[in-house]
C-alpha positions as CSV (number, residue, x, y, z in Angstrom):
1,X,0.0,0.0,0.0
2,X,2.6,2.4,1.3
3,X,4.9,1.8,-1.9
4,X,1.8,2.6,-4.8
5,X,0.6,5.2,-2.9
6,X,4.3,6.6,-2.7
7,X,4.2,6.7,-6.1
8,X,1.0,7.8,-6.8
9,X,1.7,11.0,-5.3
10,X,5.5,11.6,-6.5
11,X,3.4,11.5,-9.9
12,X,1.2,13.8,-9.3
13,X,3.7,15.9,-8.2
14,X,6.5,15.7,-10.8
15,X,3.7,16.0,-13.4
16,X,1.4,18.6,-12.0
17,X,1.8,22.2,-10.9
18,X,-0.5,24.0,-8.0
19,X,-2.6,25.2,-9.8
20,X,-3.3,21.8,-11.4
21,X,-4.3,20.4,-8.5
22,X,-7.8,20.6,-6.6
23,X,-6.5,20.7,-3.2
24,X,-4.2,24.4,-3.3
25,X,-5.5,27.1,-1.7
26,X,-3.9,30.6,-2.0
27,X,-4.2,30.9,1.7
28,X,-5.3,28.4,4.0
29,X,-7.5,30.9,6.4
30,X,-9.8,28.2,8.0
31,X,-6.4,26.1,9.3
32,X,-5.2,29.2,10.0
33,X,-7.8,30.3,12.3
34,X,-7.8,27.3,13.8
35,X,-4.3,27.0,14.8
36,X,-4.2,30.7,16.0
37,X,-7.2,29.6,18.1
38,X,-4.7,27.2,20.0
39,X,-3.4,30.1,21.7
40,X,0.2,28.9,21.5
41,X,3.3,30.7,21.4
42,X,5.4,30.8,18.6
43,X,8.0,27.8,20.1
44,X,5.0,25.7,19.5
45,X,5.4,22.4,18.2
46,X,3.4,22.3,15.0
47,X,2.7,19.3,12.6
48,X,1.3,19.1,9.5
49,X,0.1,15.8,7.9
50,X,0.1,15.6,4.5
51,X,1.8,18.8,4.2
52,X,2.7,18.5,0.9
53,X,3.4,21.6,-1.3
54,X,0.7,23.7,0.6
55,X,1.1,27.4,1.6
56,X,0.4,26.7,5.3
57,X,3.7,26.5,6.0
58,X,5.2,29.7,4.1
59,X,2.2,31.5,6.2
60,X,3.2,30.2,9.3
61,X,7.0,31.3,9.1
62,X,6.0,34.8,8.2
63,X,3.6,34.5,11.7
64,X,7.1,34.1,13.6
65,X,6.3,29.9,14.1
66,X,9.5,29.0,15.0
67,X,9.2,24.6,15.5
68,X,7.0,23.2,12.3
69,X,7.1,19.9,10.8
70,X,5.9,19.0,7.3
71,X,5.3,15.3,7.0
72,X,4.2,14.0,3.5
73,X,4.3,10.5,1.9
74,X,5.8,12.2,-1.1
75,X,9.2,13.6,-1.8
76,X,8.8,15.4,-5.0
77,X,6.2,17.3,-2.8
78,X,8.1,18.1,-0.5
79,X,11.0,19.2,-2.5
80,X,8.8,21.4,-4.0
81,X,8.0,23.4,-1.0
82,X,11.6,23.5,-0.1
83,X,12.4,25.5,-3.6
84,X,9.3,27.6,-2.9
85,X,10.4,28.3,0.4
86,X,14.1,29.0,-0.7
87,X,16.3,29.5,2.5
88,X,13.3,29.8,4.8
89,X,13.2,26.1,4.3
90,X,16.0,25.5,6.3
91,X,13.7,26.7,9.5
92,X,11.4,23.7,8.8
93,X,11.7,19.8,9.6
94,X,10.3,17.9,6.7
95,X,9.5,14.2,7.3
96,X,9.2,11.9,4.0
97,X,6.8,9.1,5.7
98,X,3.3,7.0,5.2
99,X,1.3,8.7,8.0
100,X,0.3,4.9,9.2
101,X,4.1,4.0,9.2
102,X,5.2,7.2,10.7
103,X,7.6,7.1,14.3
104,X,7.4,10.6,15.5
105,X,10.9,11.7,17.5
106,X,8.9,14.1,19.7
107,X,5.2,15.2,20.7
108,X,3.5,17.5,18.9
109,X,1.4,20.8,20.5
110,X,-0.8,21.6,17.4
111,X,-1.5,18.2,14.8
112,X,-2.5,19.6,11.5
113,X,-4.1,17.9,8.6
114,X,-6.5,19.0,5.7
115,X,-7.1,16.6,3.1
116,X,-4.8,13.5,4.2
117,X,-6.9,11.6,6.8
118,X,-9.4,11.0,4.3
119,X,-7.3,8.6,2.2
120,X,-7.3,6.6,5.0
121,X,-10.3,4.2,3.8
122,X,-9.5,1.0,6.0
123,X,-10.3,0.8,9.4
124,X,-7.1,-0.9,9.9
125,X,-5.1,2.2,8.6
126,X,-7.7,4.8,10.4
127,X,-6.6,2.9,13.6
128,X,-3.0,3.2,12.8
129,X,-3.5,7.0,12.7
130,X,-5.4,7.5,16.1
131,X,-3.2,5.7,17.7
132,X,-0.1,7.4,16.5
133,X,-1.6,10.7,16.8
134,X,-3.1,9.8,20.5
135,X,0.5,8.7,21.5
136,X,2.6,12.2,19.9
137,X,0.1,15.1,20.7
138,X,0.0,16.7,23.7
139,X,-1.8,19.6,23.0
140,X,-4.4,20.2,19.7
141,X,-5.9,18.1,16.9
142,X,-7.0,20.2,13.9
143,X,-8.6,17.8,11.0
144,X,-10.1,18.8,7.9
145,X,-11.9,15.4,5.3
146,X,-14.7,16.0,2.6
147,X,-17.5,16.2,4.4
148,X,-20.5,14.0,3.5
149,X,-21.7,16.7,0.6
150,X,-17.9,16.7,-0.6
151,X,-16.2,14.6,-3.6
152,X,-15.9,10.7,-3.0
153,X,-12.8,10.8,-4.7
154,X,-9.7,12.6,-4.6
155,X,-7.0,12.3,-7.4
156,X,-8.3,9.2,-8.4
157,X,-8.7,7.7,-5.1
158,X,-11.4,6.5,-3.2
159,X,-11.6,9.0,-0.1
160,X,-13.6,8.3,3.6
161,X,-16.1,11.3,3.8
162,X,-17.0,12.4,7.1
163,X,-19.3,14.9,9.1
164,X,-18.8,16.8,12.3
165,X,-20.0,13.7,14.7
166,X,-18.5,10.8,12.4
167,X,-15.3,12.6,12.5
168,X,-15.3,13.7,16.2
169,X,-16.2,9.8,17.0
170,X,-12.8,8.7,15.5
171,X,-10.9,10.5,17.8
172,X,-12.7,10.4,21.5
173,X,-12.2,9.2,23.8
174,X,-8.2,10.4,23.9
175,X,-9.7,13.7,22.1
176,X,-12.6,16.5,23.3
177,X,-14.0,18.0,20.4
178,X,-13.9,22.0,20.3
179,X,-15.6,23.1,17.5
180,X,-16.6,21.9,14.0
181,X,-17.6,23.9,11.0
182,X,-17.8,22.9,6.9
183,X,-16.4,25.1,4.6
184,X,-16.5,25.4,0.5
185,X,-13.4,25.1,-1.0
186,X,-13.0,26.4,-4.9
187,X,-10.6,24.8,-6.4
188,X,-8.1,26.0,-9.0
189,X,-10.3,25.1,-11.5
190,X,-13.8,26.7,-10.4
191,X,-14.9,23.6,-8.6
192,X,-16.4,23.9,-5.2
193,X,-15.5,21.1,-2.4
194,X,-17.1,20.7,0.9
195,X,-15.1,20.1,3.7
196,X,-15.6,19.4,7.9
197,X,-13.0,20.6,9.8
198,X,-12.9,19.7,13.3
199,X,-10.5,20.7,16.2
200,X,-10.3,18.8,19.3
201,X,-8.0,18.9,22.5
202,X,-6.1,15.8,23.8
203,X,-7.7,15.0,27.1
């Protein structure tokens, strides 16, 4: 699994710029939010899960976030974030990994992830991920998935779609929900996607 999804992704990737892709956003104001909501300080440990090539991270190192962490299963993502970013990229920790194979080296006060946990279509693999993600964050969850009015695919793959409860069910008891909200996303290309995001606390 790990392996052809691997290389699903470095495709897409090597073959397809931002604005190519459904998932970009210019800037990501709903994670934003969210994480600021936190109330953190700027040594706060931040992870983001599926990271990829997205513009969270560029936004967050012009807020002063001194401790992020971009984990995606692809490195042709990744490397293109790092020429985006130029030297600012040196600030960052970027993490080439399956998020069910992952083996965090630290805990984690703010967990980010839009549009990765819903790849996760097994309940073997959605198990893997809780239980990582119970064992490495000490502090906030943030989780955005198509919501159950959103696409049931994603780049060719079958997605898990979710709403606020279904979601929030995943991850209690370890997590206590704080707030839930859906949100249309336009894509590149004119298409409009409905996500859930949900942010819980680890309890």
């Amino acid at each position: 699994m790990s392996d052809i999804n691997k290389n699903h992704w470095d495709t897409v990737y090597e073959t397809k710029n931002p604005n190519e892709v459904s998932w970009t956003q210019e800037k990501p104001q709903t994670s934003l939010d969210l994480i600021r909501s936190a109330g953190l300080g700027k040594d706060a440990r931040i992870i983001d899960i599926g990271g990829g090539d997205s513009n969270l991270v560029d936004f967050l190192l012009d807020e002063g976030y001194q401790n992020i962490t971009i984990l995606d299963i692809s490195a042709k993502a990744l490397e293109k974030a790092k020429i985006r970013l130029g030297s600012k990229a040196e600030k960052v920790k970027w993490i080439v990994s399956d998020i069910t194979e992952f083996k965090p080296e630290e805990n984690y006060d703010i967990w980010h992830d839009r549009a990765a946990f819903h790849f996760l279509t097994s309940p073997e693999q959605v198990s893997k991920y809780v239980d990582i993600a119970e064992k490495n964050i000490k502090g906030f969850l943030i989780v955005g998935t198509f919501s159950k009015n959103g696409p049931e695919k994603c780049s060719g793959l079958e997605i898990r779609q979710y709403d606020s409860d279904s979601l929030s069910e995943v991850f209690e008891p370890a997590f206590g929900r704080i707030k839930c909200l859906t949100e249309d996303h336009t894509t590149p290309f004119g298409t409009v996607q409905n996500f859930v995001f949900c942010s819980f606390k680890k309890n």
